[in-house]
DOSE-503798 format. One line per field, with one value per atom (N, C-alpha, C): residue number from 1; atom name; x, y, z. Coordinates in steps of 0.001 Angstrom, whole numbers, plus 500000, padded with zeros to 6 digits. Layout:
n: (NUM; ...)
atom: (CA; ...)
px: (X; ...)
py: (Y; ...)
pz: (Z; ...)
END
This chain:
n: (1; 1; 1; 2; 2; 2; 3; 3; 3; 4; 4; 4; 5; 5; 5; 6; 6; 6; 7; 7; 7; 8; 8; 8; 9; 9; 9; 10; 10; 10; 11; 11; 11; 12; 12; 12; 13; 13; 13; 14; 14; 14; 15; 15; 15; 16; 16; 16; 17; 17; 17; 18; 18; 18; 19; 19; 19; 20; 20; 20; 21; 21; 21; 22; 22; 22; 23; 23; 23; 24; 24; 24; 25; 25; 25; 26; 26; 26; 27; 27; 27; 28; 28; 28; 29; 29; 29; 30; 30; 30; 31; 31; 31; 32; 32; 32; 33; 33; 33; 34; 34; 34; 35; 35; 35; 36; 36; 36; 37; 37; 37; 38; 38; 38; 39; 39; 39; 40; 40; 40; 41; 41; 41; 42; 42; 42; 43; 43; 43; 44; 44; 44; 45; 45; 45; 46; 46; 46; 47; 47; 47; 48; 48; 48; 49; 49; 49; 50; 50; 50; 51; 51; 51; 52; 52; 52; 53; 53; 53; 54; 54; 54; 55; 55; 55; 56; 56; 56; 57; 57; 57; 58; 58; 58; 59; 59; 59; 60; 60; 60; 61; 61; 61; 62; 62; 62; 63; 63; 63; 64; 64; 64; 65; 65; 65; 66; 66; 66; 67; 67; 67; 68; 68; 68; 69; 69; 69; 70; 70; 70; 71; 71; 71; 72; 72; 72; 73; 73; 73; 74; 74; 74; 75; 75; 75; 76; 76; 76; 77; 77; 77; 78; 78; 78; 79; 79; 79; 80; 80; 80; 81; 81; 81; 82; 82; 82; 83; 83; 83; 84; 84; 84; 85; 85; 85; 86; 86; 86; 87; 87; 87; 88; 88; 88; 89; 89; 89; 90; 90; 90; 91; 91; 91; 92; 92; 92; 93; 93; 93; 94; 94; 94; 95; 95; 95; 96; 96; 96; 97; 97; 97; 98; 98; 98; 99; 99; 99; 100; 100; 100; 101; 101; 101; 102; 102; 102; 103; 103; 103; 104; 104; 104; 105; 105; 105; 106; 106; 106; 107; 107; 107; 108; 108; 108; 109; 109; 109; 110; 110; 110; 111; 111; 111; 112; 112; 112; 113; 113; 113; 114; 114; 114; 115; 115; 115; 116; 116; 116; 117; 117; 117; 118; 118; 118; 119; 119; 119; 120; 120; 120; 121; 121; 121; 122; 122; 122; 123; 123; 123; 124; 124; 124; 125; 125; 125; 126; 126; 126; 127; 127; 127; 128; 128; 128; 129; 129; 129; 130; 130; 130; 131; 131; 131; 132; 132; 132; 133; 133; 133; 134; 134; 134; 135; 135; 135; 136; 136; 136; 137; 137; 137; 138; 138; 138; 139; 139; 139; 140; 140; 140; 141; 141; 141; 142; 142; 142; 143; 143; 143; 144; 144; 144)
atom: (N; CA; C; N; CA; C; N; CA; C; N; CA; C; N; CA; C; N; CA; C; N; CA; C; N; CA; C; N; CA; C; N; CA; C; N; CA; C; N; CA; C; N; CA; C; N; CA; C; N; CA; C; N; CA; C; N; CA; C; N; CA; C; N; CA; C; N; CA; C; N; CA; C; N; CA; C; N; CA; C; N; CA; C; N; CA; C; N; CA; C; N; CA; C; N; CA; C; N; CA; C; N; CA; C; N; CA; C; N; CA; C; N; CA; C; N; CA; C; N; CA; C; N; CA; C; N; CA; C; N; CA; C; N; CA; C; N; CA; C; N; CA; C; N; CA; C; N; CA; C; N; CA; C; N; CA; C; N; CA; C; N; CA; C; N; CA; C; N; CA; C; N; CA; C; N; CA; C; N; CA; C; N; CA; C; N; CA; C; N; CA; C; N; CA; C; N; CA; C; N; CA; C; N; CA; C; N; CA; C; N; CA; C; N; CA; C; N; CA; C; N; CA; C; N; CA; C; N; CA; C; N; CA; C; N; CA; C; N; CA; C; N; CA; C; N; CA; C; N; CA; C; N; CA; C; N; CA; C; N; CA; C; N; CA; C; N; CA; C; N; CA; C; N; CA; C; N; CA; C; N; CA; C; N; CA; C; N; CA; C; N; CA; C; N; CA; C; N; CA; C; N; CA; C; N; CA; C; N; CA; C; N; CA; C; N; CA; C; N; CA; C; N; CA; C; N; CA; C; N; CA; C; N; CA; C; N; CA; C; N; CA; C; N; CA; C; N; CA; C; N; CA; C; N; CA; C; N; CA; C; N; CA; C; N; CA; C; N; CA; C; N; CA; C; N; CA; C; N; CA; C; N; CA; C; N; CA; C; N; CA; C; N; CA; C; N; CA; C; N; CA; C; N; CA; C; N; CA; C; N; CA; C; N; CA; C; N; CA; C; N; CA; C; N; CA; C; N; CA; C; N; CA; C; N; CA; C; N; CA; C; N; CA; C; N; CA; C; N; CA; C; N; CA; C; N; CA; C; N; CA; C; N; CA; C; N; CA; C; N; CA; C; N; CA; C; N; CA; C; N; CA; C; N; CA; C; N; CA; C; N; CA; C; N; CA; C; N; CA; C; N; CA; C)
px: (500824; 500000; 500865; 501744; 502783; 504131; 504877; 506023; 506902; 506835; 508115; 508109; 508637; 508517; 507965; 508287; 508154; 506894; 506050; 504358; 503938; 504568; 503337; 503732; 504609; 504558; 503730; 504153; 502729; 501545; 501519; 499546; 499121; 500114; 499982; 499982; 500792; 500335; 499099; 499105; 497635; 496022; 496598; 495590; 495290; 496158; 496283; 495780; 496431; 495894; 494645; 493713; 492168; 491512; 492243; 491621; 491608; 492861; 493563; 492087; 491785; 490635; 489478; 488836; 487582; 487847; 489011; 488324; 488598; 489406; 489218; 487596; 487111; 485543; 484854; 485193; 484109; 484295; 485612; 485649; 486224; 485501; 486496; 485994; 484973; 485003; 485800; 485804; 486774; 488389; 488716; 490026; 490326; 489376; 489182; 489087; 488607; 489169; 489951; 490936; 491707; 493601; 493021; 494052; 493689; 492357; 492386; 492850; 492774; 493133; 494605; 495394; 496672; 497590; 496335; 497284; 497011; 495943; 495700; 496888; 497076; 497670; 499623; 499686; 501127; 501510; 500827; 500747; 501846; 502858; 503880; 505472; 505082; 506045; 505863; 504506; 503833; 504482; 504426; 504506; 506266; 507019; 508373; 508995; 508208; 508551; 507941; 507009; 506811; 507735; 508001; 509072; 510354; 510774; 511969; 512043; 510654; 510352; 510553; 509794; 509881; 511334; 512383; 513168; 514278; 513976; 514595; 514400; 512774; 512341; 512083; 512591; 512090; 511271; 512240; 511480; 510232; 510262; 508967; 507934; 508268; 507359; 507077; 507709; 507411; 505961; 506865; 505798; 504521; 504689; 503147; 502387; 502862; 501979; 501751; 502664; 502122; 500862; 500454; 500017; 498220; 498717; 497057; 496662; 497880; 497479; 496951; 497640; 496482; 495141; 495461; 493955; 492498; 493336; 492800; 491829; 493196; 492720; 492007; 491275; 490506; 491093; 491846; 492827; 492597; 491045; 490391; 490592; 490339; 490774; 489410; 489378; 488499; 487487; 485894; 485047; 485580; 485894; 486232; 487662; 488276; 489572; 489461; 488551; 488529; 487894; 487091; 486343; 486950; 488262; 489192; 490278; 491310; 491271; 491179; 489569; 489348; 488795; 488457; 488101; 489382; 490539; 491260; 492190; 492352; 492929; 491619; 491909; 491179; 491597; 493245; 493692; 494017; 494457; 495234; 496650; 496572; 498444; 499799; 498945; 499765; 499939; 498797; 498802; 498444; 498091; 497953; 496952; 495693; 495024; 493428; 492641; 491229; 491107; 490476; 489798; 487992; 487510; 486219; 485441; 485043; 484365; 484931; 486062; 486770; 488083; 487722; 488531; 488491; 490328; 490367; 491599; 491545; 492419; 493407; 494972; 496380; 497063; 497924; 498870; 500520; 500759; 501956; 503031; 503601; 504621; 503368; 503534; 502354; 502270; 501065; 501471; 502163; 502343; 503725; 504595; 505078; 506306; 507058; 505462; 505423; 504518; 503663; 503243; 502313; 501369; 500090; 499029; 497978; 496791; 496692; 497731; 498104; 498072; 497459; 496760; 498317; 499242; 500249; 500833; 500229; 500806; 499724; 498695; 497712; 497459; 497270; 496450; 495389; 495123; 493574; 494072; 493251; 494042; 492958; 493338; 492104; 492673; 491150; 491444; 492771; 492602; 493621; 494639; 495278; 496281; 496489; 495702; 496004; 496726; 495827; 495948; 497351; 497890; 499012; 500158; 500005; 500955; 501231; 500063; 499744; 500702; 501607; 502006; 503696; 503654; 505323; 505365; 506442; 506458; 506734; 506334; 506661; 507346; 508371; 509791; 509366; 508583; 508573; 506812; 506239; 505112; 504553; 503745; 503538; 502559; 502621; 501950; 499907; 499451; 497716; 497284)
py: (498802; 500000; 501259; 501371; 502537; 501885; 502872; 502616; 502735; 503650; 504124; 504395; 504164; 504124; 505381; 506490; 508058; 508066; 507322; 507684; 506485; 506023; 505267; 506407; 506872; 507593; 508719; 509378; 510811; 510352; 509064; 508825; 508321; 508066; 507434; 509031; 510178; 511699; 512525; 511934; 512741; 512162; 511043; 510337; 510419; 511054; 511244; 512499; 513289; 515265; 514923; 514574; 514056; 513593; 512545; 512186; 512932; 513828; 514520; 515686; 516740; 517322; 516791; 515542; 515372; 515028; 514183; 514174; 515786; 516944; 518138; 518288; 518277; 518652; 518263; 516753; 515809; 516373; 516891; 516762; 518086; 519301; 520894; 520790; 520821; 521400; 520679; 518880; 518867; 519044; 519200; 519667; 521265; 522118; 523474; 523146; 523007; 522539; 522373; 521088; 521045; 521538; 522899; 523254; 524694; 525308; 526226; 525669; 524547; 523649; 523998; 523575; 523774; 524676; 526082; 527416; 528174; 527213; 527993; 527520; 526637; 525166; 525933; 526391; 526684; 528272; 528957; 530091; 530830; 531143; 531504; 530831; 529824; 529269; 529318; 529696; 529998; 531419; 532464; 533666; 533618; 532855; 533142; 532729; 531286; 530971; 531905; 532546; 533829; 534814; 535322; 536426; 535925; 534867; 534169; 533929; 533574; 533702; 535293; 536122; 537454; 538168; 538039; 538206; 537959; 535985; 535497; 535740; 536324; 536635; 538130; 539330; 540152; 540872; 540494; 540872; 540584; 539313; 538390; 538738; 539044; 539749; 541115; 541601; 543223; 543010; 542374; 542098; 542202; 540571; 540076; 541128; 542330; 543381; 544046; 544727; 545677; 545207; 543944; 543152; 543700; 543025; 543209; 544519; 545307; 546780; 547487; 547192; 547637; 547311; 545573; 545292; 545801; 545786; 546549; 548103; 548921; 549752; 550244; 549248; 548873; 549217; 548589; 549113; 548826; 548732; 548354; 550061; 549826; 550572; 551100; 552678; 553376; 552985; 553170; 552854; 553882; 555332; 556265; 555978; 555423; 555187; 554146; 553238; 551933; 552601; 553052; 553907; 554524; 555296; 556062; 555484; 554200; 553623; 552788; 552567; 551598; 552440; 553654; 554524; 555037; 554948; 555990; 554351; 553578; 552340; 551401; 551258; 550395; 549372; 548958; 547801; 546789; 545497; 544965; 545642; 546048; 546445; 545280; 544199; 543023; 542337; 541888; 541042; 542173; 543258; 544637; 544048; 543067; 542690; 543889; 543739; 545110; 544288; 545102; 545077; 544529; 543499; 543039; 542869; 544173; 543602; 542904; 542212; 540867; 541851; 542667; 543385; 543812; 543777; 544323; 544824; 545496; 546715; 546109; 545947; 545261; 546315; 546014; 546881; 546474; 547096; 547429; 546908; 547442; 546761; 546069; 544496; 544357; 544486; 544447; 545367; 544887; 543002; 542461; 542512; 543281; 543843; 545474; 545919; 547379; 548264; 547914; 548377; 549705; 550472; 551048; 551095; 551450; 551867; 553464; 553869; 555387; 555316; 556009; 555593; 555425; 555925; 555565; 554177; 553286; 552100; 550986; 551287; 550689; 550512; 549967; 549034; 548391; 548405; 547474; 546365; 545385; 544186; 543266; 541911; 540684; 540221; 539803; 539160; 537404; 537162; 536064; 536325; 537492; 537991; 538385; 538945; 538944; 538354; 536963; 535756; 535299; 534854; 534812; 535430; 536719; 537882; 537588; 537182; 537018; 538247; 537913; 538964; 539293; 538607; 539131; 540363; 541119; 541978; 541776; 542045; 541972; 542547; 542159; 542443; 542577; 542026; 541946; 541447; 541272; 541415; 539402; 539093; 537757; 537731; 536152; 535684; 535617; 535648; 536071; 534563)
pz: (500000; 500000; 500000; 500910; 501094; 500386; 499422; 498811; 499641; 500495; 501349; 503111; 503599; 505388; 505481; 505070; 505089; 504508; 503697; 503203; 504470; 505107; 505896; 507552; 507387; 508483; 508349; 506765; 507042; 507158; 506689; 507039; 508172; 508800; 510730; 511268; 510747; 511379; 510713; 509915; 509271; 509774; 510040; 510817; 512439; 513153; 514046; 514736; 513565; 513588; 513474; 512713; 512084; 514029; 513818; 515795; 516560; 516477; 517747; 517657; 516185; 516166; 516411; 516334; 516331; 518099; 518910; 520496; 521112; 520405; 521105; 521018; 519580; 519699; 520585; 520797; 521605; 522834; 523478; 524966; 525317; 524531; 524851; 525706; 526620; 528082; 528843; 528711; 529868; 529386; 528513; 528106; 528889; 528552; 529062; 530446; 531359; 532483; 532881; 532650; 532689; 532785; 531248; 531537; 532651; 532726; 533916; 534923; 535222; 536851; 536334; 535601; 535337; 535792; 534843; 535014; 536456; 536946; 538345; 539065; 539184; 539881; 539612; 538693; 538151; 537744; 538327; 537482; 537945; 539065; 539207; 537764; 537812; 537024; 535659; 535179; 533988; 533407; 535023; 534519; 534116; 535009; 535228; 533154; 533054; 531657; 530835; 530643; 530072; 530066; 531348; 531192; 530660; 531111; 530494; 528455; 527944; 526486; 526077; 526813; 526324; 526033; 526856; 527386; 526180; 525444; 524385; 523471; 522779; 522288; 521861; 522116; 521920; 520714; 519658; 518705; 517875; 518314; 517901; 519665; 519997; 521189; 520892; 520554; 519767; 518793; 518192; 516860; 517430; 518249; 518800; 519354; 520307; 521002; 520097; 519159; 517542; 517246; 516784; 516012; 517233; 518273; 519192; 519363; 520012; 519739; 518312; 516929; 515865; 515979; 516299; 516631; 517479; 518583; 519452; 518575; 518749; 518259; 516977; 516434; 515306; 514043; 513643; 512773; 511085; 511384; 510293; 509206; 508171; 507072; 506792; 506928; 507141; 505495; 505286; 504104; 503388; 503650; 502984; 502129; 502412; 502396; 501388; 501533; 501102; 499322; 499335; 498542; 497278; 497973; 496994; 496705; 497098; 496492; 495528; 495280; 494514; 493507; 493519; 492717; 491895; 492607; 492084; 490795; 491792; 491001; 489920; 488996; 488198; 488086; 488402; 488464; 490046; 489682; 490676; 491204; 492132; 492175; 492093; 492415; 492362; 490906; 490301; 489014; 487510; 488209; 486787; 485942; 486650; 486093; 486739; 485502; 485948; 487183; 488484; 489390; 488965; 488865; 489191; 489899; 490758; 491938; 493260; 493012; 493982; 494362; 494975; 495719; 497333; 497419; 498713; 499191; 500241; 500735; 501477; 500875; 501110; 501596; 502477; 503041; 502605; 501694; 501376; 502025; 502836; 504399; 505373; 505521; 506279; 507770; 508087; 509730; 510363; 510476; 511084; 511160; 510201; 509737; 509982; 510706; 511028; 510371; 509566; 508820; 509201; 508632; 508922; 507926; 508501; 507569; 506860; 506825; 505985; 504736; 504168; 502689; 501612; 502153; 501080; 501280; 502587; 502393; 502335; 501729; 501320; 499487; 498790; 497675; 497791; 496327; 495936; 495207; 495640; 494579; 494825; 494111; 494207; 495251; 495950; 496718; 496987; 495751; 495400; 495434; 495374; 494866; 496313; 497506; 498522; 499270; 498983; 499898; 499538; 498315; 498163; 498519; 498195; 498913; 500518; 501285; 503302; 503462; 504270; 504957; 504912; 503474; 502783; 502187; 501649; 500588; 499585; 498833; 497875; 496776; 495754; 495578; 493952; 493577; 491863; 491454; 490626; 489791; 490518; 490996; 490882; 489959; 489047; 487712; 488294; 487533; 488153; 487967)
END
């Protein structure tokens, strides 16, 4: 059935991830439990390995607070904004293909990276063209 040790091993982990999701479904509350009993139970040593991650981590801890604080602060991209844009562009900025309807508002440097919602670091593009892009920059033209 399997040619190689390595295809019978990804399908013993793919099969596993598949279980591992369907008994979280079956049993989130007592899983959720569980780990509150945990973090109650440990929470000095919780905090200490926290500060100790932050500490190793800084910059990817930077990031992470940037990231909640835009959120936070609704860092959604104003309708007005969204509006002129798409008015002012007729194309994709990514694939230079017409805009159809299947548009949406990309941020240039993405906010993980530092980015903002200031209209000069914003674009219109397809949504496909989004999704592909996620949250790299981009350096040259990708194929549509």
């Amino acid at each position: 059935m399997y040619s190689t040790q390595e295809e019978r091993i990804r399908a013993r982990k793919t099969s596993m991830r598949k279980y591992d999701q369907k008994r979280a479904v079956l049993h989130k509350d007592r899983i959720d439990e569980r780990n509150r009993k945990y973090r109650e139970q440990n929470r000095k040593k919780l905090a200490v390995r926290s500060k100790k991650w932050r500490e190793d981590n800084p910059e990817i801890y930077k990031s992470i607070c940037r990231r909640m604080n835009f959120r936070r602060r609704g860092a959604a991209v104003p309708k007005s904004v969204k509006l002129d844009l798409i008015m002012k562009n007729k194309d994709c900025a990514i694939c230079k293909l017409d805009l159809n309807g299947d548009v949406q508002i990309d941020h240039i440097l993405p906010v993980s990276k530092g980015g903002t919602s200031e209209f000069g670091n914003l674009q219109a593009v397809h949504s496909l063209c989004n999704q592909r892009k996620g949250a790299n920059i981009l350096l040259s033209v990708c194929p549509a």
